[in-house]
C-alpha positions as CSV (number, residue, x, y, z in Angstrom):
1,X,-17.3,6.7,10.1
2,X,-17.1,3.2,11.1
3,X,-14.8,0.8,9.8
4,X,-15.8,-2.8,9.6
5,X,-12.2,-5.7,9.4
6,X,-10.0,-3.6,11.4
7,X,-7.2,-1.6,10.8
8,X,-6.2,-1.1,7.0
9,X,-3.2,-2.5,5.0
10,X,0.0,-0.7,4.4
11,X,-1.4,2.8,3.3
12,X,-4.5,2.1,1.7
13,X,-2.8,-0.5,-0.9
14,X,-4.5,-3.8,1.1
15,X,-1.3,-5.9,2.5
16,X,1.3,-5.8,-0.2
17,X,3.0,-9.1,0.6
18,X,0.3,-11.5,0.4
19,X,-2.6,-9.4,-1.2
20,X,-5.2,-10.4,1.6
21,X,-7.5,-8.5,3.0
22,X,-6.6,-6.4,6.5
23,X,-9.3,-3.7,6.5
24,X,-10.4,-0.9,4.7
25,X,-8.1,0.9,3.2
26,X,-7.4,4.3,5.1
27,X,-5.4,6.6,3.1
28,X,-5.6,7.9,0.0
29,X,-1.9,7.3,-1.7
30,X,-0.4,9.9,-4.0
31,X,2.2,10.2,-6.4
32,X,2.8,13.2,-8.1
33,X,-0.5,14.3,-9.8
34,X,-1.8,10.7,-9.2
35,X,-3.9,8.8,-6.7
36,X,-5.0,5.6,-5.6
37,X,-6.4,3.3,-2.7
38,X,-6.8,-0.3,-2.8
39,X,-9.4,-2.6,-0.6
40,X,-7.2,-5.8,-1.4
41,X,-10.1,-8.6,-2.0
42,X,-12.3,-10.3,0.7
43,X,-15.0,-12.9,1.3
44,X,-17.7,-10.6,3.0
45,X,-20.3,-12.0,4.9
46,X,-23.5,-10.5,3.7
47,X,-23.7,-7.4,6.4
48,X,-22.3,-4.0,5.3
49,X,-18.9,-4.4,4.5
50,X,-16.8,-0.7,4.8
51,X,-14.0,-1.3,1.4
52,X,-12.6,2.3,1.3
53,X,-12.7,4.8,3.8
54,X,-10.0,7.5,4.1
55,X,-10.1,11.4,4.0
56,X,-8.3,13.8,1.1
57,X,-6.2,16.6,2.1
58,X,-5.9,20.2,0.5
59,X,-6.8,18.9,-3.2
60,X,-9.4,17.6,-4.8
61,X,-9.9,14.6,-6.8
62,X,-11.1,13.5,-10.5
63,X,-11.0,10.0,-10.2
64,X,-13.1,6.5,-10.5
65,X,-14.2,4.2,-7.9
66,X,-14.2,0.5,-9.0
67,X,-16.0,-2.2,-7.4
68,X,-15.0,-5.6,-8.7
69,X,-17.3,-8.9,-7.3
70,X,-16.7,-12.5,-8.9
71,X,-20.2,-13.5,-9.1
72,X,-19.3,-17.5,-9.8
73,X,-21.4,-19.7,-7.6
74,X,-22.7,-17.0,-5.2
75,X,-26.5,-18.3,-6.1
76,X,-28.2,-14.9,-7.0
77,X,-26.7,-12.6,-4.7
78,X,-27.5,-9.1,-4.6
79,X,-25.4,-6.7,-4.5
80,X,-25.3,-3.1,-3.0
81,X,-22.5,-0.6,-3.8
82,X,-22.9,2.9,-1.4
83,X,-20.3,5.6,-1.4
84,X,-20.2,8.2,0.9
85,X,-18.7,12.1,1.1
86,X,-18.7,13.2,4.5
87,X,-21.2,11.0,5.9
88,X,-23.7,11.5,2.6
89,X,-24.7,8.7,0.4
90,X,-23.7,10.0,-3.3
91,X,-23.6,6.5,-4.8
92,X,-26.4,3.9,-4.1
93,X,-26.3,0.8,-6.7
94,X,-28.1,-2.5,-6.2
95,X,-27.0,-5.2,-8.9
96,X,-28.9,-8.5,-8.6
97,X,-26.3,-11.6,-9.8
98,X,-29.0,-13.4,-12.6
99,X,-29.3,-9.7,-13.9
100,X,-25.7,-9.0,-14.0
101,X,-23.4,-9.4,-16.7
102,X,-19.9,-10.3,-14.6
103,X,-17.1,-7.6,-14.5
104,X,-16.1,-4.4,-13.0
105,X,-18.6,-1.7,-12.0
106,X,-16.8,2.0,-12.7
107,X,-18.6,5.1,-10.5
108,X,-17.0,8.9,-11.6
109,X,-16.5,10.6,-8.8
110,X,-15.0,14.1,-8.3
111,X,-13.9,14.6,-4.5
112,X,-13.7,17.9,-3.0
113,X,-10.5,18.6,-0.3
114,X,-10.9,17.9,3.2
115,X,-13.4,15.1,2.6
116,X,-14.4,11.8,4.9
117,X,-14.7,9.2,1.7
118,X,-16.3,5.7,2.3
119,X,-17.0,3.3,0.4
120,X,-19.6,0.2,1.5
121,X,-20.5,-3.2,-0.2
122,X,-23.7,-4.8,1.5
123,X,-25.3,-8.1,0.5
124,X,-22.8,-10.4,-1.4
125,X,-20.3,-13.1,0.0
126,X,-18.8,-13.2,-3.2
127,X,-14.9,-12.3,-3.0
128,X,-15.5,-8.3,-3.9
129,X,-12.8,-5.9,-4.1
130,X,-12.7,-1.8,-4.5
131,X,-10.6,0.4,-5.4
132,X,-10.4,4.1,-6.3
133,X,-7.8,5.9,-9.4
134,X,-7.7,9.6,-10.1
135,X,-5.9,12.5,-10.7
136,X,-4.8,15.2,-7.6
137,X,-5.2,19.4,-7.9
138,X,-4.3,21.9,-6.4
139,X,-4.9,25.3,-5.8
């Protein structure tokens, strides 16, 4: 997979001390039973934009990917929201901005172990954040 911004934040949680941006996100964090990765939020430039991209271990995931854009003065940008397992595009969403009613945009996703998860954002330069929440089993 190719990561777009360089190398991630402190584990997949952005950069903790001043919430910017550093990169995708590259691991997936767990505690306990729990999961999560955070993109940290970012002006993108319009090109294909890699948010999320880390891979799971011996567990699978039941969790939700969120995609949060503020849409305030972008001038009808479009929107497109892919997510990727192992190099295959399971999520392809286009929002257009005058069609879109602001506010978060929730994908349920269940991830199987040993999985290459990305997750893209192509066409807005509206600050856009994702981020991903589930729950971890095991065998």
């Amino acid at each position: 997979m190719q990561r777009d911004g360089g190398p991630g934040g402190a584990g997949g949680a952005g950069n903790p001390t001043g919430g910017s941006f550093t990169g995708a996100a590259e691991t997936l964090e767990l505690i306990g039973n729990h999961c999560y990765a955070y993109s940290g939020t970012f002006n993108p430039t319009g090109a294909a934009s890699t948010y999320l991209s880390f891979r799971t271990g011996n567990y699978y995931v039941v969790g939700v990917v969120e995609i949060n854009c503020d849409w305030a003065g972008t001038g009808g940008s479009n929107l497109s929201i892919e997510i990727y397992l192992n190099g295959v595009r399971i999520v392809f969403e286009r929002e257009v901005a005058n069609d879109y009613v602001p506010g978060d945009t929730e994908f349920k996703v269940i991830i199987p172990p040993y999985t290459e998860v990305q997750v893209d954002i192509t066409g807005s330069t509206a600050p856009a954040n994702a981020n991903i929440t589930g729950r971890v089993y095991r065998g």
